[in-house]
C-alpha positions as CSV (number, residue, x, y, z in Angstrom):
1,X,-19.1,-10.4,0.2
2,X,-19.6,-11.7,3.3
3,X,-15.9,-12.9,5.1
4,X,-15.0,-11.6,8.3
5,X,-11.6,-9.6,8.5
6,X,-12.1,-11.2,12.4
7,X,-12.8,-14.2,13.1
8,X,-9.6,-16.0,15.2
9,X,-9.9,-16.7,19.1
10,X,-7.7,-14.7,21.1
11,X,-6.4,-15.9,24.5
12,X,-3.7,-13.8,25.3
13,X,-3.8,-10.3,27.1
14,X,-3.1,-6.8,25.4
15,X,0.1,-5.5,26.9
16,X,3.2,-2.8,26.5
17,X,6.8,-4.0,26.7
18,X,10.2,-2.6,26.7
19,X,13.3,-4.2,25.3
20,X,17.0,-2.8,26.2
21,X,18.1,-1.7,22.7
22,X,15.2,-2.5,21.3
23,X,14.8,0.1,18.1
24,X,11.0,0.5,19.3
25,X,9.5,0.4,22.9
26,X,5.9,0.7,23.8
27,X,5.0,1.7,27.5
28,X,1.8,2.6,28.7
29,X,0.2,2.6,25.4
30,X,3.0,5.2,24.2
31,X,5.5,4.5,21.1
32,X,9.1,5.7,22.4
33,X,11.5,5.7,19.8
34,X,15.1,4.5,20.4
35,X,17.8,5.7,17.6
36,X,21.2,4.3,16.7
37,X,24.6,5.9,17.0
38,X,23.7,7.2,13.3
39,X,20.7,8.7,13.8
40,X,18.3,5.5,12.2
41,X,14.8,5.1,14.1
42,X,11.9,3.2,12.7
43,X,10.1,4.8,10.2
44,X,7.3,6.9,10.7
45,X,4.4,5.2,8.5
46,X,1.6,7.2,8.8
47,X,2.7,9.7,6.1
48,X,0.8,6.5,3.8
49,X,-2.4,7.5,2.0
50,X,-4.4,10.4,0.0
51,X,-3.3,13.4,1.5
52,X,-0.2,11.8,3.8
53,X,-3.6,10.5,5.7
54,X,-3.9,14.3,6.9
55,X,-7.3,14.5,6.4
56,X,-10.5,11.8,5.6
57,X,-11.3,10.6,2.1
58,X,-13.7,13.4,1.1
59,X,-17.3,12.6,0.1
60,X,-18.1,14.5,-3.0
61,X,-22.0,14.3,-3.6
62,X,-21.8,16.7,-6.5
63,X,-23.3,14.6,-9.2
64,X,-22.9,16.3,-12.1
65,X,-23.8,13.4,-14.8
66,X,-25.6,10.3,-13.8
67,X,-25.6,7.4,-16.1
68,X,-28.8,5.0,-15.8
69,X,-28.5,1.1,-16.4
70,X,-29.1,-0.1,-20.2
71,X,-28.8,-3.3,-21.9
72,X,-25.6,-4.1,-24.5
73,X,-22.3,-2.1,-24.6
74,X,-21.9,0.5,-22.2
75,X,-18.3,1.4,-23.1
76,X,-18.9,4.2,-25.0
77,X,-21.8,5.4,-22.5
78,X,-20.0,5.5,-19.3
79,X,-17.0,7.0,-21.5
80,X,-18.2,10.0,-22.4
81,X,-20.4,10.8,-18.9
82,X,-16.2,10.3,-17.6
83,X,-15.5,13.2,-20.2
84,X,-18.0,15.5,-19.7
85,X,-17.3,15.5,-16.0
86,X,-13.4,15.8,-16.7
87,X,-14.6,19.0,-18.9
88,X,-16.0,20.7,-16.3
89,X,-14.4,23.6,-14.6
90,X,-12.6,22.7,-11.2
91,X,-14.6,23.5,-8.2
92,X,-13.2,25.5,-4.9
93,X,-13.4,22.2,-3.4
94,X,-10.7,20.9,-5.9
95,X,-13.0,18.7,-7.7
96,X,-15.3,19.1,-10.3
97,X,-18.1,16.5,-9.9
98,X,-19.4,12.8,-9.8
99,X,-20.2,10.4,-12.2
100,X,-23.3,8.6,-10.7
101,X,-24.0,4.8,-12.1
102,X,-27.4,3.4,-11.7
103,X,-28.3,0.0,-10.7
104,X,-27.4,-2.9,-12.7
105,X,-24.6,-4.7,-14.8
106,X,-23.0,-2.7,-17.0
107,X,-21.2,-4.5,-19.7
108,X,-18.2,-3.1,-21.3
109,X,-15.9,-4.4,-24.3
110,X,-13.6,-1.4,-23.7
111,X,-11.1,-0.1,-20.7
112,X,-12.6,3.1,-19.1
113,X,-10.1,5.6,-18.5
114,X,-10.0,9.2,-15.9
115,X,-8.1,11.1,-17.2
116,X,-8.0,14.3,-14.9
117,X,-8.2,15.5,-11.9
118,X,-10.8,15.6,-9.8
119,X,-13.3,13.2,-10.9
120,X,-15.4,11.0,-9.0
121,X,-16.9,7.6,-10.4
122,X,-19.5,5.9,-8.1
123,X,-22.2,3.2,-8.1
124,X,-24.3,3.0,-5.6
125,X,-23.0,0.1,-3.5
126,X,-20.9,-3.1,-4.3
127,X,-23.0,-5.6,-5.8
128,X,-25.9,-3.0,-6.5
129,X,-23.4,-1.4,-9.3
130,X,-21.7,-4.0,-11.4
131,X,-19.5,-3.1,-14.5
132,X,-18.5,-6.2,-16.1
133,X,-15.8,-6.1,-18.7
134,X,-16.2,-8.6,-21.7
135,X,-13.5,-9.7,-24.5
136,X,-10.3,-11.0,-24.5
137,X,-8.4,-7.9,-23.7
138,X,-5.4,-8.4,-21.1
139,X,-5.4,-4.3,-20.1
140,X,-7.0,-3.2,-17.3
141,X,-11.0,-2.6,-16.9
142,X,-10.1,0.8,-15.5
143,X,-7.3,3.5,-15.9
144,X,-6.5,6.5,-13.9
145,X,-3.7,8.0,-15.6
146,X,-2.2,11.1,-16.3
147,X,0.0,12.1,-18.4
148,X,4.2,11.6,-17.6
149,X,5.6,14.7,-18.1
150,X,7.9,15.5,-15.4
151,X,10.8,18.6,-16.2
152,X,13.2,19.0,-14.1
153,X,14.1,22.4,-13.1
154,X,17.1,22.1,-11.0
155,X,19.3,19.7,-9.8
156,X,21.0,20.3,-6.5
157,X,24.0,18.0,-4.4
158,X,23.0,16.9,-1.0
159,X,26.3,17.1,0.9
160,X,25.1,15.4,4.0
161,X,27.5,12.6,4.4
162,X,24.6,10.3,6.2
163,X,20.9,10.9,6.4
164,X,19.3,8.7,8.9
165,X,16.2,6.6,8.0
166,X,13.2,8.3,8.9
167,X,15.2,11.8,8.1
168,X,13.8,14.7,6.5
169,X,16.2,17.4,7.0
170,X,20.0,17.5,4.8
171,X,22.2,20.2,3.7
172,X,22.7,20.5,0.1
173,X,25.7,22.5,-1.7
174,X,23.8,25.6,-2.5
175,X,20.0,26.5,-1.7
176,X,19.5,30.0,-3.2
177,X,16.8,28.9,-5.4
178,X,15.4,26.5,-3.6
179,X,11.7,27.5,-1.6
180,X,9.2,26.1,0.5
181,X,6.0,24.5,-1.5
182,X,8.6,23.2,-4.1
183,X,8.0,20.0,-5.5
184,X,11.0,17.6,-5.5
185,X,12.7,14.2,-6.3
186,X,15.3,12.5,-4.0
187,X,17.5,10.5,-5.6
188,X,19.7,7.9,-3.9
189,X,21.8,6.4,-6.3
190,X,22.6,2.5,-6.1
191,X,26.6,2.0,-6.4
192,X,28.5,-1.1,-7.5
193,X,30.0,-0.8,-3.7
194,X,26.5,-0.6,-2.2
195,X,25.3,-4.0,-3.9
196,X,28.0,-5.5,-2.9
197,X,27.7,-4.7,0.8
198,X,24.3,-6.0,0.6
199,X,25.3,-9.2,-1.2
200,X,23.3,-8.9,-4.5
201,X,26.1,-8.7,-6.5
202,X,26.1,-12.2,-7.3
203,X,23.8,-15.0,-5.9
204,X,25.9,-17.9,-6.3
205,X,28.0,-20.0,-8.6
206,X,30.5,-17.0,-9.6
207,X,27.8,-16.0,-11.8
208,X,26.5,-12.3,-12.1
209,X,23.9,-12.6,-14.9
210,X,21.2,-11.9,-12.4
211,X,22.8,-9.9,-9.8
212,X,22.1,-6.2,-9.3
213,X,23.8,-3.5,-11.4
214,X,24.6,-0.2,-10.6
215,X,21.7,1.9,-10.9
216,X,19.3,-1.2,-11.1
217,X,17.7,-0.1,-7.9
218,X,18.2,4.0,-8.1
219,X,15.6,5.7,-5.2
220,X,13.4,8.4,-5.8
221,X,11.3,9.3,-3.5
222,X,8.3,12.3,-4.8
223,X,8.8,14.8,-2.0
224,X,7.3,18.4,-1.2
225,X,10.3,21.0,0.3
226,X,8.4,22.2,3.8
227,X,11.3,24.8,4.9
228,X,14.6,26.2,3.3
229,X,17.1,27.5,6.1
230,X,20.1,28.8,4.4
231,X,21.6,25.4,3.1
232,X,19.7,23.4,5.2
233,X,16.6,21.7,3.2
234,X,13.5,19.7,5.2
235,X,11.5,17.9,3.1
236,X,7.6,16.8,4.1
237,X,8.0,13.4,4.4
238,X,10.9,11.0,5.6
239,X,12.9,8.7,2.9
240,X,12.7,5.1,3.6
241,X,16.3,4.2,3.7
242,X,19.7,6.2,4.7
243,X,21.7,8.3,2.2
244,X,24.7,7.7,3.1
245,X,27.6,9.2,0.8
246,X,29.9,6.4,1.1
247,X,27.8,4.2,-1.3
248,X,27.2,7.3,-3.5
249,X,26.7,11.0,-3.6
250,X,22.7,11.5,-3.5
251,X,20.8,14.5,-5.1
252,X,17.9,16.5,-4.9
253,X,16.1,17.9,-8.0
254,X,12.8,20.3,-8.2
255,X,10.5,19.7,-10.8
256,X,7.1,20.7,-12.6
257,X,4.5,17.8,-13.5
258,X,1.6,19.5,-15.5
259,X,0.1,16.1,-16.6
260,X,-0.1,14.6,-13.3
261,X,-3.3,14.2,-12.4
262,X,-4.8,13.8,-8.4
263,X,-8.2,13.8,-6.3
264,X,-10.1,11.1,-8.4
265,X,-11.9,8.7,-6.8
266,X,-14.0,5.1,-7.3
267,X,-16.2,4.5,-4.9
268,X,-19.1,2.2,-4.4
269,X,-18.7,-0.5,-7.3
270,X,-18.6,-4.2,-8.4
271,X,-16.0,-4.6,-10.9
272,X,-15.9,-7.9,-12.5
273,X,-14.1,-9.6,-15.7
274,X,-15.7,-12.2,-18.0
275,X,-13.9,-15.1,-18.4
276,X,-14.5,-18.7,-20.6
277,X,-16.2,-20.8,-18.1
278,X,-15.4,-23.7,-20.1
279,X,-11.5,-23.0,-19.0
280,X,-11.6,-22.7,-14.9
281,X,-8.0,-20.8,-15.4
282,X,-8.5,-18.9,-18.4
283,X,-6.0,-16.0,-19.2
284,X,-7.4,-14.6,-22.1
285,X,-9.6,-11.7,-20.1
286,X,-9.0,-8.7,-18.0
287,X,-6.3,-8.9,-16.0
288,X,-6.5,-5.9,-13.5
289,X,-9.5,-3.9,-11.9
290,X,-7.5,-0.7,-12.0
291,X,-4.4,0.6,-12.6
292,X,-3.2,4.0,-11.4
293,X,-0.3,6.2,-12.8
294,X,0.8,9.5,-13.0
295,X,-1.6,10.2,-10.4
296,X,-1.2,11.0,-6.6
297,X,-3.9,12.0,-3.8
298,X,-6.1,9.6,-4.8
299,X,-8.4,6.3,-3.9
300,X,-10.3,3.7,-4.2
301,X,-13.1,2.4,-1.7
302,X,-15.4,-0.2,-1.4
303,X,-14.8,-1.7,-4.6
304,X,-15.4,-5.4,-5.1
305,X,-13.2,-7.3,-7.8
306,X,-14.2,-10.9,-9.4
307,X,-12.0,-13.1,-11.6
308,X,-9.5,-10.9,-12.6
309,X,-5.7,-12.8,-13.1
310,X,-3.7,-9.6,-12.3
311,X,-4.1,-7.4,-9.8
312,X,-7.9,-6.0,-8.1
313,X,-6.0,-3.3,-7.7
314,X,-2.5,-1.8,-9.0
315,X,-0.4,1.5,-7.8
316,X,1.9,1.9,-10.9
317,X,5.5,3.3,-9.8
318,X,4.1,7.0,-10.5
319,X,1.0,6.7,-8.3
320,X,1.6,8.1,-4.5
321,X,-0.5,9.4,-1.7
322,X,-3.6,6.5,-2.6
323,X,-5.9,5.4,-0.5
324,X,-6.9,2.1,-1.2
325,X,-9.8,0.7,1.7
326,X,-12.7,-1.6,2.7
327,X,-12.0,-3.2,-1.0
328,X,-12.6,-7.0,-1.4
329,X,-10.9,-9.4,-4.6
330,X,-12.5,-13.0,-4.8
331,X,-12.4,-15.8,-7.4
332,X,-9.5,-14.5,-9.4
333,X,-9.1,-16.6,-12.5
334,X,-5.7,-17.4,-13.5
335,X,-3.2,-20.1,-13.7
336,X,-1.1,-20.4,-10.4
337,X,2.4,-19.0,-11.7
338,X,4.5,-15.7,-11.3
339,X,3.4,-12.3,-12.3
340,X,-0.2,-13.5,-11.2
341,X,-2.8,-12.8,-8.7
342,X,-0.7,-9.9,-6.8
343,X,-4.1,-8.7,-5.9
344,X,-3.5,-5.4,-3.9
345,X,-0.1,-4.3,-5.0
346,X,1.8,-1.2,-4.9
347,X,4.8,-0.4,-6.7
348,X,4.5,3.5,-5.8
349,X,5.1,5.7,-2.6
350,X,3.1,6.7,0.0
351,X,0.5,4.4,-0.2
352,X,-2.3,2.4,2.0
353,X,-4.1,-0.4,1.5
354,X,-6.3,-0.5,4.6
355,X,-8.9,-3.0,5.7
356,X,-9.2,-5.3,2.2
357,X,-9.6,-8.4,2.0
358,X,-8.1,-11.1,-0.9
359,X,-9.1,-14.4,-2.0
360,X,-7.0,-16.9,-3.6
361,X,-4.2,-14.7,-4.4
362,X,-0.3,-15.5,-4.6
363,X,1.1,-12.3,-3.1
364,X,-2.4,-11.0,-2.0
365,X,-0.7,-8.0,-0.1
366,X,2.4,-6.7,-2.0
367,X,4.7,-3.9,-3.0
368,X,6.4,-4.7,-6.0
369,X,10.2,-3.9,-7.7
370,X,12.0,-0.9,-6.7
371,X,9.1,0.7,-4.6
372,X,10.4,3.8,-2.9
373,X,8.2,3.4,0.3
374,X,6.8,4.0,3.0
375,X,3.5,1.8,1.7
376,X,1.2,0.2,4.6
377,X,-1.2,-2.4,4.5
378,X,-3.1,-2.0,7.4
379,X,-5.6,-5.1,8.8
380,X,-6.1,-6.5,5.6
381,X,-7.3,-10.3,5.9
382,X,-6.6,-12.8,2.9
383,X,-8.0,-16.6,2.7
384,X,-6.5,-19.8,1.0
385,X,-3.3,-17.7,0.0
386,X,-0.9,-19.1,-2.9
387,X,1.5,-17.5,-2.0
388,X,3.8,-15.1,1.0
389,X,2.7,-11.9,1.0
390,X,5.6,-8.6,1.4
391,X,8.0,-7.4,-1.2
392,X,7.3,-9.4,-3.8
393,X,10.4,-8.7,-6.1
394,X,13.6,-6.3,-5.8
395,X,14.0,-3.5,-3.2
396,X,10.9,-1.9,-1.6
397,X,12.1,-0.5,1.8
398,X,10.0,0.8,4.7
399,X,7.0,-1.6,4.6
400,X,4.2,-1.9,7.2
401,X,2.2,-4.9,7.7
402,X,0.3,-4.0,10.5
403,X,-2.8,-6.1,12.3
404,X,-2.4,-8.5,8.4
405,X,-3.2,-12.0,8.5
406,X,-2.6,-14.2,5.7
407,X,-4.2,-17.7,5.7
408,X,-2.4,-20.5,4.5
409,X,0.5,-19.2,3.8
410,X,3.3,-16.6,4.6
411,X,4.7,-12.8,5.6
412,X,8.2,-12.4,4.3
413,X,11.1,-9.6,4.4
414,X,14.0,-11.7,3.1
415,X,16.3,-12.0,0.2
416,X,14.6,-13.6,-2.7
417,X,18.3,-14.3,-4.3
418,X,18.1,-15.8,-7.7
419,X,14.1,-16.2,-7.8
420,X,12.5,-13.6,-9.6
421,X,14.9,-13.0,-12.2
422,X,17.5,-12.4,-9.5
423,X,14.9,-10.3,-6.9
424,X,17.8,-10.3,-3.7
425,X,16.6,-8.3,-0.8
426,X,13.0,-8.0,-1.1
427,X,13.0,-5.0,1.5
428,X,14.5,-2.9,4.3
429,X,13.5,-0.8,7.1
430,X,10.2,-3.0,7.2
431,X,8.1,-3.7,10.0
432,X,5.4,-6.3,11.3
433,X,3.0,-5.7,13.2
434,X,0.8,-7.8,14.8
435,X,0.1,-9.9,12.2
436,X,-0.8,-13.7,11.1
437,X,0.8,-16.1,9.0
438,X,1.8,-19.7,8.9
439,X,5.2,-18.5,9.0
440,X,6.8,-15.2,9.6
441,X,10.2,-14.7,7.8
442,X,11.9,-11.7,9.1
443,X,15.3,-10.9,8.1
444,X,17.6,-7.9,7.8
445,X,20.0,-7.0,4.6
446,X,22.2,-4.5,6.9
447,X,22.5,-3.0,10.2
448,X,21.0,0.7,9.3
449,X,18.2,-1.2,6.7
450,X,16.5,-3.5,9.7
451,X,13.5,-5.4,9.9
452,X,11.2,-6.0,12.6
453,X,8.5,-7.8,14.0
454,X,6.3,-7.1,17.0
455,X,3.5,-9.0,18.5
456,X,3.3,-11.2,15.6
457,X,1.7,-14.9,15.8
458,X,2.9,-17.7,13.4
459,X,6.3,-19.9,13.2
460,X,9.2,-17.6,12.7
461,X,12.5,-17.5,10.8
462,X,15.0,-15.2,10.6
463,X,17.8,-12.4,11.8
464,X,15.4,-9.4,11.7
465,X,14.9,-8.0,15.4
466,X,11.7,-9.4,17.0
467,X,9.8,-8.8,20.1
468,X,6.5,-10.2,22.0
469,X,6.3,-12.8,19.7
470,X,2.7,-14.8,20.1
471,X,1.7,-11.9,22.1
472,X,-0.8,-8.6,21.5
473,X,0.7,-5.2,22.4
474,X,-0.8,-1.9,22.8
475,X,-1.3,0.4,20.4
476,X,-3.0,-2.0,18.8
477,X,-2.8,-0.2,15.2
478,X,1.2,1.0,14.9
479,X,0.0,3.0,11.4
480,X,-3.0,5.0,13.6
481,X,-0.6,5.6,16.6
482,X,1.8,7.1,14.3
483,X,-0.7,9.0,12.5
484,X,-2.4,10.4,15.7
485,X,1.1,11.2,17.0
486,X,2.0,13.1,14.2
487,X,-1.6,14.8,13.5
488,X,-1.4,16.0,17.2
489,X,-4.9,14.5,17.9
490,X,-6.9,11.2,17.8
491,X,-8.0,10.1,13.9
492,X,-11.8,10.0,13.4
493,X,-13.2,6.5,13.6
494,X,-14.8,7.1,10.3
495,X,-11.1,7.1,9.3
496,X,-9.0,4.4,11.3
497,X,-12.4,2.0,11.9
498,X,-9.8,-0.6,13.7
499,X,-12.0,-3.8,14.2
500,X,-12.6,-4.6,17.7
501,X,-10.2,-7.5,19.0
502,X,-11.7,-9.2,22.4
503,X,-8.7,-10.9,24.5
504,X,-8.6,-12.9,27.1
505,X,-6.3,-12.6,29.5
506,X,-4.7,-15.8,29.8
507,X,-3.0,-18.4,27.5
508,X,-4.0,-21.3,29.6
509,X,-8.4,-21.1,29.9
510,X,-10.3,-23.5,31.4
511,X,-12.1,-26.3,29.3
512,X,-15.1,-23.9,29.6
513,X,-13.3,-21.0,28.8
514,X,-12.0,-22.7,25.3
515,X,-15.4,-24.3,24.4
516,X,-16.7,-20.7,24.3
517,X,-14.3,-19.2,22.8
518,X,-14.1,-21.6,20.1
519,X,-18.1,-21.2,20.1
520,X,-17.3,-17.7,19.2
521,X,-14.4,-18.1,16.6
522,X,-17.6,-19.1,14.4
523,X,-19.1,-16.2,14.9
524,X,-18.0,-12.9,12.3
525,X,-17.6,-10.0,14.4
526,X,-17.4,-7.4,11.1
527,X,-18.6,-8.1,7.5
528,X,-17.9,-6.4,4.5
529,X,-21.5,-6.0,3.5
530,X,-22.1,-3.8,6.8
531,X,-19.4,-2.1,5.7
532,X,-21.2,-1.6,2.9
533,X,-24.7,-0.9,4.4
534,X,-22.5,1.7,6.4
535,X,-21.6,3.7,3.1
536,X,-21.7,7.3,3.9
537,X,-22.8,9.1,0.2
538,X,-26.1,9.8,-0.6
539,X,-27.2,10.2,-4.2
């Protein structure tokens, strides 16, 4: 509870730079986009998080059932204070109240489950509220999950022959029933002729066993339809990747979702798995804190996770808009092999995983197979790593690592080729920013799907583009410039709460210079428990 997200000494100056042809300049603090001859720019990010990061996590201090500490199985307890609240008529506020644990450890055989919207469960501060799940149950100790249900009510051609990354407006081949407020799926398909461009056909030896297949690695992005001008569609958000119709015609299709479920929050816990101390990697025990699905506009904040194998926390592929922030996973309990220890890992859309912190993971900070993007991870910190952090399996464009240092061990965009059951190109259209590693792997899989690193510190490897390499830019945050950029105004501290990073302004300091600074590298600058001291609910 107590590791520093800041801790490194700093001896180089903040700065802007340009680069001719560079797909991203910065200049006086400013982000100035540079596009190709097809329209591709680098992705706009900041549409991550509940609510596209439109507005702050909402505090919702209507406790409408509180549920006091008590000794033995609490399963069935805390259950039914989740239903009675998920009873409840839905406020104006869109949410219909709070479950409120006491102080203590609760113990549970059972996984909890939140089933609808607008249900808030909170303790009242990590390590004050513990649940701690018993057994040797494999699920999660926590589900929010709706139901998947999805119809779809229309299915319309989008007759765009290319539509840039970062693009939101197409033309489709009829729009008469189409309207604004629409919900909507765009679906890119994957084509025998695309693979191949890409090189995932086949991975070596002649063989295809493990290579992709069409429609292995289909898109669909979960999109809202903001404007209808005659055939001309503009969707809320941008896709992650170019449709472009000579690799396949792509579609949009309008749908209704009644089970989906959205505004739930967990807030202000300890969640913890029981595990046989006599085995020090012991599988048989919870694997995951919590899993969401069928859910979007949601989060999770200031939750600490102990010794779970899985994942603290996992975004199923039908979570989007989640918030996950100022979360911390340590002492995971596992052995050190795949499908392990992805502690904070997304395989949705729209996602952030801001300011959290990982210990002893493999792919502490990951988005996992297929994962239609954008997903950020923004200044998370992890410690004695595993394992690289990235796309840690097939195709999840439009990453952002941004101000993420992983200890021990690596960042990596690349192609994964035959490793995880033929994984290929982990990602596209992926960018680092200002961000630690002992090595930086940055490649690209194609010329309108690049990745790219700026003001990153580590060794580096790889054909992705790169730029102020062992150097600090301004904006310091590229998820918060883009978000304040888009919003039309700056995002409340309470928000963005980007750790301080002092800078000196030379690489070369005098001896006295370095002895204090290194004085000062011993020194944590931000803890999680002030974080938690700093909660803002009252109860």
């Amino acid at each position: 509870m107590n590791k520093s997200l800041l801790s490194g000494v700093v001896c180089l100056a903040l700065l802007s730079f340009t680069a001719e042809g560079f797909p991203l300049q910065v200049k006086d603090g400013k982000i100035i986009y540079e596009t190709d001859a097809q329209g591709n720019r680098t992705l706009d990010y900041s549409y991550c998080g509940y609510r596209n990061s439109s507005v702050p996590i909402p505090d919702i201090n209507n406790v409408v059932v509180s549920v006091p500490w008590k000794a033995g199985d609490n399963t069935e307890r805390i259950q039914r204070a989740i239903d009675y609240a998920s009873s409840l008529p839905v406020g104006k506020d869109g949410f219909r109240g709070t479950v409120l644990l006491d102080k203590g450890v609760y113990e549970i055989s059972g996984s909890l489950r939140i089933s609808a919207s607008g249900v808030v469960l909170r303790g009242r501060g990590e390590g004050v509220t513990t649940i701690k799940k018993n057994g040797v149950d494999r699920g999660a100790l926590l589900y929010v999950e709706g139901v998947y249900d999805p119809v779809v009510t229309d299915t319309v051609t989008i007759t765009s022959g290319y539509v840039p990354v970062n693009g939101r407006t197409f033309s489709v081949d009829r729009s008469g029933k189409l309207a604004a407020g629409e919900r909507a799926f765009i679906l890119r398909p994957s084509s025998k002729e695309w693979i191949e461009s890409i090189g995932c056909d086949i991975f070596g030896g002649g063989i295809s066993a493990l290579g992709w297949k069409p429609g292995d690695v289909d898109m669909r992005w979960d999109r809202n339809i903001s404007a209808v001008n005659g055939n001309e569609v503009t969707i809320d958000s941008p896709v992650s990747m170019a449709l472009d119709s000579k690799w396949g015609i792509s579609q949009l299709l309008t749908y209704t979702w009644k089970g989906r479920i959205s505004d739930v929050g967990v807030e202000y816990l300890s969640l913890m798995s029981d595990y046989d101390r006599k085995y020090p990697k012991d599988e048989d025990h919870c694997w995951d804190g919590i899993s969401v699905s069928n859910a979007e506009n949601c989060w999770v904040r200031q939750v600490d996770f102990k010794h779970f194998a899985g994942s603290a926390v996992i975004l199923q592929p039908t979570a989007s808009r989640i918030t996950v922030e100022d979360c911390v996973s340590t002492d995971p309990v596992s052995e050190i092999g795949g499908m392990r220890r992805s502690t904070f890992h997304t395989l949705g859309q729209e996602t952030l995983f801001q300011r959290c912190y990982s210990d002893h993971g493999i792919h502490d900070f990951a988005a996992g197979m297929y994962a239609p993007g954008p997903n950020a991870f923004v200044q998370c910190d992890s410690h004695e790593s595993f394992g690289y952090s990235g796309a840690n399996d097939a195709w999840a464009p439009g990453l952002l690592f941004d101000i993420v240092n992983i200890d021990g061990n690596n960042l990596a965009f690349k192609n994964l080729w035959h490793n995880k059951n033929g994984g290929g190109w982990n990602t596209g259209n992926s960018t680092f920013w200002q961000c630690t590693a002992s090595e930086i792997e940055c490649f690209s899989p194609a010329q309108d799907a690049k990745n790219m690193a700026y003001g990153c510190w580590a060794q580096f490897v790889g054909d992705g583009e790169w730029a102020q390499s062992n150097n600090h830019v301004q904006p310091r945050s590229l998820f918060y410039a883009q978000l304040a950029e888009r919003l039309g105004k700056e995002v409340p501290e309470t928000q963005s709460r980007i750790l301080p990073m002092p800078t000196n302004a030379t690489s070369s300091p005098t001896v006295e210079a370095a002895m204090q600074l290194a004085k000062e590298a011993y020194t944590p600058r931000l803890t999680m428990t002030k974080w938690v001291a700093d909660a803002p609910f009252t109860a």
